[in-house]
Backbone as JSON Lines, residues from 0, in Angstrom:
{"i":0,"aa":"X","n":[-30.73,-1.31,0.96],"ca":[-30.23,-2.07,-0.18],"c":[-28.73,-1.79,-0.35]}
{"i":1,"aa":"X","n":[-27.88,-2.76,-0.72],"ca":[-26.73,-2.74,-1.27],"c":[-26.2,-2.44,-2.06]}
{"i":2,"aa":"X","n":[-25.18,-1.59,-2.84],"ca":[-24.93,-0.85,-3.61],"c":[-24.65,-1.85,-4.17]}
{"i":3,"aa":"X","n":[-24.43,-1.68,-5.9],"ca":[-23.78,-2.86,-7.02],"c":[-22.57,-2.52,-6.7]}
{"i":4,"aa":"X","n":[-21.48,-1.17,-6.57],"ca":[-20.51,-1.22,-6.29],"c":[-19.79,-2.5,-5.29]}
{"i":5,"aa":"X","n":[-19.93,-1.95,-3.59],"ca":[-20.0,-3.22,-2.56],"c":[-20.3,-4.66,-3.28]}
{"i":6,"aa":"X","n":[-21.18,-5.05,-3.59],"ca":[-21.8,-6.2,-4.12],"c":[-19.83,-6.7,-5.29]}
{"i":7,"aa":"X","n":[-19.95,-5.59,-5.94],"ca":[-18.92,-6.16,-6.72],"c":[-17.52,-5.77,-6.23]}
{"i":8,"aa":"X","n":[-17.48,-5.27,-5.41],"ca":[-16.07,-5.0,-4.46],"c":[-15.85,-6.67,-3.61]}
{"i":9,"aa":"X","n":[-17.25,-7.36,-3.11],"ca":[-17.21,-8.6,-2.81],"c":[-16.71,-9.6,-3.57]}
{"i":10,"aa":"X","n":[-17.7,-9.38,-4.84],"ca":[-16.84,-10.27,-5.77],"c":[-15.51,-10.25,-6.25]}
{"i":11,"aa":"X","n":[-14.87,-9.55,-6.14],"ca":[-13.46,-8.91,-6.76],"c":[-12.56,-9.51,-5.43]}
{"i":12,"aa":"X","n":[-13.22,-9.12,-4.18],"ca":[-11.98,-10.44,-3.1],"c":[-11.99,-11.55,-3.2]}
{"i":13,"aa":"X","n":[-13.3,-11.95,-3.39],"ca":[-13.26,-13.31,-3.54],"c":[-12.76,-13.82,-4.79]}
{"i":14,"aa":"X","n":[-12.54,-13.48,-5.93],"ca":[-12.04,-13.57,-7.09],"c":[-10.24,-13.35,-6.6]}
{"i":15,"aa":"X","n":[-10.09,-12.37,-6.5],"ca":[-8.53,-12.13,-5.77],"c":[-8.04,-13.6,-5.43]}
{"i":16,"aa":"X","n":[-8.82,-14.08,-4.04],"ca":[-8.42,-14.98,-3.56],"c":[-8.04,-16.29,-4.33]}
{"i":17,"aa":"X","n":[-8.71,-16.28,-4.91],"ca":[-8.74,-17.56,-6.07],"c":[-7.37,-17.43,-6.51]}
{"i":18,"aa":"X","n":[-7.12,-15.83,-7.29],"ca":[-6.18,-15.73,-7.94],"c":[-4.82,-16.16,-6.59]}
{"i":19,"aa":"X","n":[-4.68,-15.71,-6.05],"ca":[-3.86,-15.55,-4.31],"c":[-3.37,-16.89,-4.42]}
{"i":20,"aa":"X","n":[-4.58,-18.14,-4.14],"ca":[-4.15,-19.3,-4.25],"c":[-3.36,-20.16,-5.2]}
{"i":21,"aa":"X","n":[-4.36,-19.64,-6.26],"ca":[-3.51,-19.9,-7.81],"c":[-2.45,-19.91,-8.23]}
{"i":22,"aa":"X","n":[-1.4,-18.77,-7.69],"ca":[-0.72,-17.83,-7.7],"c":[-0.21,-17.17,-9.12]}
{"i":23,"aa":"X","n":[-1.79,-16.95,-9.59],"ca":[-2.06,-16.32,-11.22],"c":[-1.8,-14.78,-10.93]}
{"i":24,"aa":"X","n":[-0.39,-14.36,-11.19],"ca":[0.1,-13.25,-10.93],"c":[-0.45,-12.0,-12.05]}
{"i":25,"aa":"X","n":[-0.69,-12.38,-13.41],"ca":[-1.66,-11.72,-13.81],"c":[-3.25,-11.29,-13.73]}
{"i":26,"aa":"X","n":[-3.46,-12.38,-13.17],"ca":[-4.49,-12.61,-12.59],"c":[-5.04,-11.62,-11.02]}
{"i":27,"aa":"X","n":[-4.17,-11.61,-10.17],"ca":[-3.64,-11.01,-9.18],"c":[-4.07,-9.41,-9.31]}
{"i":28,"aa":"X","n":[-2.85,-9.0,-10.14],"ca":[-2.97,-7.73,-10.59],"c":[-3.93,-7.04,-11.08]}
{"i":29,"aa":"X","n":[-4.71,-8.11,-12.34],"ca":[-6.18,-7.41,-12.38],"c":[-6.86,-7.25,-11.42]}
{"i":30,"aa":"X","n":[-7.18,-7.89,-10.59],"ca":[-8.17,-7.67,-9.65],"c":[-7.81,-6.74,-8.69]}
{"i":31,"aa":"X","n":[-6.67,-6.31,-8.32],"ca":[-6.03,-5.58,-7.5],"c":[-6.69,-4.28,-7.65]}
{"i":32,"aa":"X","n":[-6.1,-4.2,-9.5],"ca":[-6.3,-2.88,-10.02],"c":[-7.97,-2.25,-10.03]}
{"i":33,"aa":"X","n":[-8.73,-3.76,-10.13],"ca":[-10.3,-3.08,-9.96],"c":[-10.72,-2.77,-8.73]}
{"i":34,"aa":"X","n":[-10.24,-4.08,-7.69],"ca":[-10.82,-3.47,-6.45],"c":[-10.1,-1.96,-6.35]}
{"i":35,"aa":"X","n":[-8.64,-1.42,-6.55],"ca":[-8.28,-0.14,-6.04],"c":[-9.63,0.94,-6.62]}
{"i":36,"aa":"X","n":[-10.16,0.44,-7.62],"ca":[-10.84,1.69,-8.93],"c":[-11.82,1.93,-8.24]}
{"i":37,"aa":"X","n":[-12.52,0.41,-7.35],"ca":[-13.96,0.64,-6.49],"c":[-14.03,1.19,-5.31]}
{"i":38,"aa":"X","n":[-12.69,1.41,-5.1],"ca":[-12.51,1.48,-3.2],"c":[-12.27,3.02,-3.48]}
{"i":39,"aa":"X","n":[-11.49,3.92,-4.44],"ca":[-11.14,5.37,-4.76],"c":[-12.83,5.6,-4.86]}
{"i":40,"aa":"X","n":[-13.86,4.8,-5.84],"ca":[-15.06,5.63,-6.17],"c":[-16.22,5.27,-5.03]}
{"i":41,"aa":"X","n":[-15.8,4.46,-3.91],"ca":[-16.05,4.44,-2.7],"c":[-16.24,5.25,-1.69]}
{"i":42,"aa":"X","n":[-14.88,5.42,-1.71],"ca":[-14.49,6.14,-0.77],"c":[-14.94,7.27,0.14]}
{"i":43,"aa":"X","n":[-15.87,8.78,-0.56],"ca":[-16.49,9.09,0.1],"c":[-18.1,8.87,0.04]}
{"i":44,"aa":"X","n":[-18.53,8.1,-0.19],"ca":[-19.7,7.65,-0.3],"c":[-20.21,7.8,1.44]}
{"i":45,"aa":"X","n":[-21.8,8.03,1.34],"ca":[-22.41,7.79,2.38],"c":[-22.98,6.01,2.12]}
{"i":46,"aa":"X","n":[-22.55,5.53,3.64],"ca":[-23.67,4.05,3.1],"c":[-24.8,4.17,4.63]}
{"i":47,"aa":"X","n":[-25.64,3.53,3.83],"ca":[-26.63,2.94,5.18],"c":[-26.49,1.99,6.15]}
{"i":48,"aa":"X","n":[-26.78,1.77,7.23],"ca":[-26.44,0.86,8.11],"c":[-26.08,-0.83,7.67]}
{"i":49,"aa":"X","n":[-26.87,-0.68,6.54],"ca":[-27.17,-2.35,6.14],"c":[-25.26,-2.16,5.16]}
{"i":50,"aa":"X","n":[-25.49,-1.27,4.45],"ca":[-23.91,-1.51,3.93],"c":[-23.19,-1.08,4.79]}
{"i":51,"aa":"X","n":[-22.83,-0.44,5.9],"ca":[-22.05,-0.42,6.68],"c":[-21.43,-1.86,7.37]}
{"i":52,"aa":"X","n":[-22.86,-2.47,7.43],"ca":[-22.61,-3.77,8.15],"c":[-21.67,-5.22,6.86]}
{"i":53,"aa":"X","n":[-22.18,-4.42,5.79],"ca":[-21.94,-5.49,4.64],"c":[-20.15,-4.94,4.67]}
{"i":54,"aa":"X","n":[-19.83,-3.77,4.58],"ca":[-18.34,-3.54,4.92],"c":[-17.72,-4.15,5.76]}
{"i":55,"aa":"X","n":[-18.34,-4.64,7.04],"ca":[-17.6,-5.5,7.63],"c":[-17.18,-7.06,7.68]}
{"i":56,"aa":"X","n":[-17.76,-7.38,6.52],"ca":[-17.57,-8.94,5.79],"c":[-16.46,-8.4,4.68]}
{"i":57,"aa":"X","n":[-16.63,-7.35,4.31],"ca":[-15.74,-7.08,3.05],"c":[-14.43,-6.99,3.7]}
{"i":58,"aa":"X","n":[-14.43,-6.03,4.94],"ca":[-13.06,-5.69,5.56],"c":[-12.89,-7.12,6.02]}
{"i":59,"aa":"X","n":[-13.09,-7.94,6.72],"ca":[-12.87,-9.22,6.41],"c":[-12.49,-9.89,5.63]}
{"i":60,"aa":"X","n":[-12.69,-10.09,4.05],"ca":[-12.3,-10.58,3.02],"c":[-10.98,-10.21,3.12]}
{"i":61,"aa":"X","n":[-10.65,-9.07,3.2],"ca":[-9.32,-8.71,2.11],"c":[-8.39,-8.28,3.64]}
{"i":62,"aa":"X","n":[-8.88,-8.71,4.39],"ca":[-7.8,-9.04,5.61],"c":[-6.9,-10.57,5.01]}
{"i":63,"aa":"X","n":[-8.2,-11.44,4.98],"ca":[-7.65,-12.76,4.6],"c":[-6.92,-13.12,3.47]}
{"i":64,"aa":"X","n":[-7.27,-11.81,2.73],"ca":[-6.33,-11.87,1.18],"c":[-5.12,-11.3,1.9]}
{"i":65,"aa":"X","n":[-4.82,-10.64,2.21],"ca":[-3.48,-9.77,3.16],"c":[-3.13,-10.77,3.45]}
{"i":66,"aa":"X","n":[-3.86,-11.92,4.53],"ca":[-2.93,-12.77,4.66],"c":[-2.34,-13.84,4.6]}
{"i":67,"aa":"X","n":[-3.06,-14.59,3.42],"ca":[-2.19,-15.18,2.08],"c":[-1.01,-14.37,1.48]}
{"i":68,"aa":"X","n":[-1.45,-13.38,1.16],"ca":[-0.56,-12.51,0.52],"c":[0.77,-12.72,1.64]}
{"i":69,"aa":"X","n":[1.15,-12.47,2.79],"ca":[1.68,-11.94,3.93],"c":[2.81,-13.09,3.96]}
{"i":70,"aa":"X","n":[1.39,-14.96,4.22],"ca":[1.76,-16.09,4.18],"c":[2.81,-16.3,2.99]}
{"i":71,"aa":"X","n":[2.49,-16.0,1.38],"ca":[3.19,-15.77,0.67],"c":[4.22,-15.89,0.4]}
{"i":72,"aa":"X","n":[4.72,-14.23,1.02],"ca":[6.01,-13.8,0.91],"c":[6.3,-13.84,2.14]}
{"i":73,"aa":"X","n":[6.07,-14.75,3.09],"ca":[7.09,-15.29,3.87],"c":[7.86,-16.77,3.57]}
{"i":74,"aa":"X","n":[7.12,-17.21,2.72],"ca":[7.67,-18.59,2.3],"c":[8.24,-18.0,0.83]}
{"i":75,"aa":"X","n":[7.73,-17.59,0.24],"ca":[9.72,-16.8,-0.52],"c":[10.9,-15.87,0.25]}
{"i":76,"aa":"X","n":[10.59,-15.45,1.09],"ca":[11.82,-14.78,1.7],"c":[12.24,-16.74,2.58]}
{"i":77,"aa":"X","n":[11.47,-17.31,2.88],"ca":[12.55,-18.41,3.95],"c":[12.94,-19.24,2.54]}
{"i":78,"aa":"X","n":[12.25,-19.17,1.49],"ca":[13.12,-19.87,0.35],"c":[14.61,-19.05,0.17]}
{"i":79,"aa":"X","n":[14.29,-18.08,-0.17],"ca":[15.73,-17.08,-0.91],"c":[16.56,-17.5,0.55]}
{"i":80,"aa":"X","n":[16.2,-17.53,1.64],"ca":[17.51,-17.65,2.64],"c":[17.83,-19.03,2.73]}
{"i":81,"aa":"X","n":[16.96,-20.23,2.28],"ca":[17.37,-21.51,2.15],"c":[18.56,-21.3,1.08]}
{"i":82,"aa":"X","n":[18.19,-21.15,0.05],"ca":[18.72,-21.18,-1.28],"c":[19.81,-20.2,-1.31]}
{"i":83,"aa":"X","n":[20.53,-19.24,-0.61],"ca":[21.6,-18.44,-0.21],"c":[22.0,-19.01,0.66]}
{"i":84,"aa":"X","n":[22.05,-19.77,1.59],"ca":[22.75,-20.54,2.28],"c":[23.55,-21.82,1.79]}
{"i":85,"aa":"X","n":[22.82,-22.1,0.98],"ca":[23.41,-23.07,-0.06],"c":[24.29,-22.89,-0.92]}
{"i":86,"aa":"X","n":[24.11,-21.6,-2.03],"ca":[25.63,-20.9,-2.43],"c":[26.46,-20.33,-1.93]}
{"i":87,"aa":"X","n":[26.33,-19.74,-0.51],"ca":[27.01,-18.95,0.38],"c":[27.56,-20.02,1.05]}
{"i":88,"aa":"X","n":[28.39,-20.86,0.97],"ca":[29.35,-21.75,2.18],"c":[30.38,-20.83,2.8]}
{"i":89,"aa":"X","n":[30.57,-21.11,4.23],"ca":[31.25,-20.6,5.09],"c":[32.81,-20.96,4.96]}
{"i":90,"aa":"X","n":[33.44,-21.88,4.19],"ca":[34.52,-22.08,3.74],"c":[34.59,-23.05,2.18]}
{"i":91,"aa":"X","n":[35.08,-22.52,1.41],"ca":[34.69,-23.13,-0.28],"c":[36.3,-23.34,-0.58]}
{"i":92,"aa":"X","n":[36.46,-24.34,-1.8],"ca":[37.46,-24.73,-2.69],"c":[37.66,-24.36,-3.51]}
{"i":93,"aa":"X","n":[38.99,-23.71,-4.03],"ca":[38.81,-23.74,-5.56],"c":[39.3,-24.88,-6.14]}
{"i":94,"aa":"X","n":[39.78,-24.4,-7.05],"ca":[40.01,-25.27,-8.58],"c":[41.45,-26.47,-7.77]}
{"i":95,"aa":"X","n":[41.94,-26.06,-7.26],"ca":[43.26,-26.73,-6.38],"c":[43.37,-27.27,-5.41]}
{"i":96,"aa":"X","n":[41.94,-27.29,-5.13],"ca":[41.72,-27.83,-3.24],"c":[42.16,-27.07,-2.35]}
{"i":97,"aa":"X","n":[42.59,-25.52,-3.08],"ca":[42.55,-24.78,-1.89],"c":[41.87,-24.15,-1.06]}
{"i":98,"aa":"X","n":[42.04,-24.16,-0.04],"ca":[40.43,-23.0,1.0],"c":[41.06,-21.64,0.52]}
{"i":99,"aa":"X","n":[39.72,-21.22,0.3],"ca":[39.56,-19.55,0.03],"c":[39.92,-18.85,1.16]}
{"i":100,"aa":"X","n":[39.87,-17.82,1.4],"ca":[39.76,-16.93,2.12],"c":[38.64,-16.55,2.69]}
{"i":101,"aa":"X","n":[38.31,-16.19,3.92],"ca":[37.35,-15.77,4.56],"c":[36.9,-15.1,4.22]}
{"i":102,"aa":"X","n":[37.15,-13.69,3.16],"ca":[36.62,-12.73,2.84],"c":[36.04,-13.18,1.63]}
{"i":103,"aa":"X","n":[36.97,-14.15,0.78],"ca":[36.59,-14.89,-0.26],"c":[34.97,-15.62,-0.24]}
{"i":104,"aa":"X","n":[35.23,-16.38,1.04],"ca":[33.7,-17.29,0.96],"c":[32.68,-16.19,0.99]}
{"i":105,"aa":"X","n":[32.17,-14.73,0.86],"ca":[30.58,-14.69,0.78],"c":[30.38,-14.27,-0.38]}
{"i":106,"aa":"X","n":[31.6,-14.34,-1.76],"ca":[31.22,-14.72,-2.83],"c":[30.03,-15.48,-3.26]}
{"i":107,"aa":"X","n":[29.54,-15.22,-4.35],"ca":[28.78,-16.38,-5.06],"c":[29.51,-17.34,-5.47]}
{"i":108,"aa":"X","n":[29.02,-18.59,-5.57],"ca":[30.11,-19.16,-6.26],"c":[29.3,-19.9,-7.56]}
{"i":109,"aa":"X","n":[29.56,-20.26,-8.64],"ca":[28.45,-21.21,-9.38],"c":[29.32,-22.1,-8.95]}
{"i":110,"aa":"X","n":[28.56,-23.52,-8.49],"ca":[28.58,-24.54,-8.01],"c":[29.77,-25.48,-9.0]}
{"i":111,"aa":"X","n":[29.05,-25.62,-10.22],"ca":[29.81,-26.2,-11.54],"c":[31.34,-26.14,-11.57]}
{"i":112,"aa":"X","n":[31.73,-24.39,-11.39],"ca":[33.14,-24.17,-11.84],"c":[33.71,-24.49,-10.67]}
{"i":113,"aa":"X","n":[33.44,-24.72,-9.22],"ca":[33.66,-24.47,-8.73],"c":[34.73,-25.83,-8.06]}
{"i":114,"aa":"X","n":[33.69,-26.95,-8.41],"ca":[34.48,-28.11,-8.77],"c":[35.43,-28.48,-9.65]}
């Protein structure tokens, strides 16, 4: 038989995931924080073959949450470098139509004043 723990360590990835997709960042965090609480009072547990085997659907689950998670924050890091490339121009104007300086352009610039 399956422990209620496991049983609800299942539910808690699959709940995660929801949140993952959602991207209900409070949401997120709770569940984070319970699965960590089940996996510490886990941890040295003896299981029987049948939950041994049920661990390996679980270690499964939260691979796939990893890699949403992973998927994630790779599409905010290629945002932040879209979006820094865009304030970062390789040669900018000021107020006079003059070109800056090379050392000048990896300023920020706000766009607004800049015109």
């Amino acid at each position: 038989m399956i422990s209620k723990e496991l049983l609800e360590l299942k539910e808690v990835l699959e709940a995660e995931r929801e949140a993952l997709i959602k991207g209900a960042i409070e949401e997120i965090l709770k569940w984070a924080s319970y699965k960590s609480r089940l996996i510490l009072y886990l941890k040295d547990k003896e299981f029987s073959l049948e939950e041994r085997n049920f661990l390996e659907e679980i270690k499964r689950l939260n691979e796939r949450n990893q890699q949403i998670i992973q998927a994630g924050l790779n599409f905010i890091e290629e945002a932040y470098k879209f979006l820094t490339g865009l304030l970062y121009e390789k040669e900018t104007y000021g107020r006079e139509d003059k070109k800056l300086k090379k050392e000048d352009s990896s300023l920020p610039k706000i766009i607004s004043k800049v015109i």
